[in-house]
C-alpha positions as CSV (number, residue, x, y, z in Angstrom):
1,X,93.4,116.4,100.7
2,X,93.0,115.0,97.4
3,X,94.9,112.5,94.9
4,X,95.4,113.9,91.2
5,X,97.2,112.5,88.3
6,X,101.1,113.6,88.3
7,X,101.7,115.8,85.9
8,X,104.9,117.8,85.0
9,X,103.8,120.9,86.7
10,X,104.1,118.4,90.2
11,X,107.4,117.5,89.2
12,X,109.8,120.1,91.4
13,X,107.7,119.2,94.5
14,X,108.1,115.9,93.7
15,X,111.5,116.0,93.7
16,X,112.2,117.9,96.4
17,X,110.0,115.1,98.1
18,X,112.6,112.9,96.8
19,X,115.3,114.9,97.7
20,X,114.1,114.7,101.5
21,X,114.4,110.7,100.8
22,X,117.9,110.7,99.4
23,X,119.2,113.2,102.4
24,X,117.9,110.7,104.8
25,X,120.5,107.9,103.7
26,X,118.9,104.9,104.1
27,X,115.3,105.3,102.1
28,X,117.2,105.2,98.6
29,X,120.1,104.2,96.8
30,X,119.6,107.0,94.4
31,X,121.7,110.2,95.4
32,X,120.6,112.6,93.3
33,X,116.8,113.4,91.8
34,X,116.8,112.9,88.1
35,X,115.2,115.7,85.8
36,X,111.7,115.4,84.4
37,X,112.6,113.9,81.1
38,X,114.8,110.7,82.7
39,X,111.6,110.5,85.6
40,X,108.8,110.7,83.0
41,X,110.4,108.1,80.6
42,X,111.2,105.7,83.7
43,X,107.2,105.8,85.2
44,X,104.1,104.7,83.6
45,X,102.4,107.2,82.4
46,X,98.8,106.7,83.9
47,X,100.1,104.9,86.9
48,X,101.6,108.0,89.0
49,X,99.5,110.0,90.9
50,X,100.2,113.0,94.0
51,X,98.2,114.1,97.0
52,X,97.7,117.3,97.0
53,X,96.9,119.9,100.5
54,X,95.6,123.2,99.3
55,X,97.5,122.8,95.7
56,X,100.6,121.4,97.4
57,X,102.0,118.4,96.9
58,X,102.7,116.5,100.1
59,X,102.8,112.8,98.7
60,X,103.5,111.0,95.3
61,X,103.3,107.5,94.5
62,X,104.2,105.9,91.2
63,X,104.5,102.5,89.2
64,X,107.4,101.6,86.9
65,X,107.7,98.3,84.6
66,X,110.1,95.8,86.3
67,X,111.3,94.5,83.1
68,X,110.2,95.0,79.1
69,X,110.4,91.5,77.8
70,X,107.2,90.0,76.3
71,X,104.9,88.6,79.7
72,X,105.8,91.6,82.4
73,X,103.8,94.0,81.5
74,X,101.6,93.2,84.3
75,X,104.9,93.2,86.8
76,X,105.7,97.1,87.9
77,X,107.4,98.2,90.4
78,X,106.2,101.0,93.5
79,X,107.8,104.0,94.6
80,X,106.1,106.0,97.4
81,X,107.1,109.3,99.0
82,X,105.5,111.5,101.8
83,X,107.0,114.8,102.6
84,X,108.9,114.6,105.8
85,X,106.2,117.5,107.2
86,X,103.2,115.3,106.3
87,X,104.0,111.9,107.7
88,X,101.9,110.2,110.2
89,X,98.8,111.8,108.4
90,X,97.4,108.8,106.5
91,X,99.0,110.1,103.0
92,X,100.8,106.6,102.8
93,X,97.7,104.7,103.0
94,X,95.7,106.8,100.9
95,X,98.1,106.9,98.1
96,X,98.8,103.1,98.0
97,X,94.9,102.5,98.4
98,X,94.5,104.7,95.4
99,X,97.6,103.1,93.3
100,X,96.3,99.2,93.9
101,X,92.9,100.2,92.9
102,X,94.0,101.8,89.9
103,X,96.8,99.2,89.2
104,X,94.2,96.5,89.2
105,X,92.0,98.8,86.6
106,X,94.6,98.7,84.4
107,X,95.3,94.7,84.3
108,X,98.4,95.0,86.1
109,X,98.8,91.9,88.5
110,X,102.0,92.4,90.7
111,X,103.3,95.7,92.5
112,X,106.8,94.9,93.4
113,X,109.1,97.1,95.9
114,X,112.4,97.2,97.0
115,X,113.3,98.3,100.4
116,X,116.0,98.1,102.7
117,X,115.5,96.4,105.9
118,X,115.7,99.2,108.4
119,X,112.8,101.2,106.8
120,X,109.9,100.0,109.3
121,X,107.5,102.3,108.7
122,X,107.2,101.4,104.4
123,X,107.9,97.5,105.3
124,X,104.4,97.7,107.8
125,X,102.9,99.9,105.3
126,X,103.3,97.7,102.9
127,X,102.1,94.3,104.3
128,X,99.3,96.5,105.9
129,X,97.8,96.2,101.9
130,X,98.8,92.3,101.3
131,X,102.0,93.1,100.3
132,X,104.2,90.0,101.3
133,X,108.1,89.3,101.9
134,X,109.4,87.2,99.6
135,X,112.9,87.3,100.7
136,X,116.1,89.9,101.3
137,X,118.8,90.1,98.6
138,X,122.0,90.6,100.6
139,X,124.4,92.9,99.4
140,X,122.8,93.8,96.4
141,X,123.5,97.7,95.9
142,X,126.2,100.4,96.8
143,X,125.1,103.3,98.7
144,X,128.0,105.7,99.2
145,X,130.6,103.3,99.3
146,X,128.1,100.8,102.0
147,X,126.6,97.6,100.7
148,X,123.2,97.9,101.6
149,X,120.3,94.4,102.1
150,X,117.4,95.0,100.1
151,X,113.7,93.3,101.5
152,X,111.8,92.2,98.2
153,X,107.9,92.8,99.2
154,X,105.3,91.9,96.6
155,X,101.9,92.3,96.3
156,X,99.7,89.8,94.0
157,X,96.1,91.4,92.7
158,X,93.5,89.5,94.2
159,X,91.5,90.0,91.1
160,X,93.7,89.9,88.2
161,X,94.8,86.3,87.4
């Protein structure tokens, strides 16, 4: 397995990675996958990479800003995806290894995620890399109709100040 820069020519897989999230119901609040244009403008361009097994993609992980006032642009905010066929393999901690390293390259100094409470797995695989809890907005988003908690997890660089 290796991790490569997403490009465009990733993006169907990576939607249909996606895709497999939204179906599940309670990974997203997102119910459709957005095309290339809306996904490219929304994620920092050399912050988003895939794993790849034997030219497929089977993992992506990406960072978007949090907010664009003056004094965030170290603030972003993590989205990770392993395909439902691939999980239990490690992708997850290889990916998010691969996006702190490269986060804290690039002078960014908080990774920020959202998720809801039931989703065990990305809550443990998150505070497995320092990631910490800072609280759980109640009622914060409609999913279908369903008012869904949201866990706010963040992750300070140890080497950025």
């Amino acid at each position: 397995m290796e991790i490569k820069n997403l490009e465009q020519r990733h993006y169907s897989d990576v939607a249909r990675i996606y895709q497999q999230a939204i179906d599940a119901g309670n990974i997203t609040l997102a119910t459709k996958t957005s095309p290339w244009e809306s996904w490219d403008n929304d994620h920092l361009k050399n912050m988003r990479f895939v794993a790849l097994e034997d030219n497929a993609v089977i993992g992506w992980v990406a960072l978007s800003p949090v907010l664009q006032r003056t004094g965030y642009h170290g603030v972003t905010e993590l989205s990770i995806y392993i395909d439902e066929n691939h999980h239990g393999k490690g992708i997850g901690n290889m990916l998010m290894q691969h996006i702190i390293d490269s986060s804290e390259q690039a002078g960014i100094w908080t990774i920020m995620s959202f998720i809801f409470p039931e989703n065990n797995k990305s809550i443990a695989l998150h505070k497995k890399f320092g990631f910490n809890h800072l609280g759980t907005q109640h009622k914060s988003a409609q999913l279908k109709g369903v008012w869904m908690d949201n866990c706010i997890l963040e992750r300070r660089s140890t080497i950025i100040s």
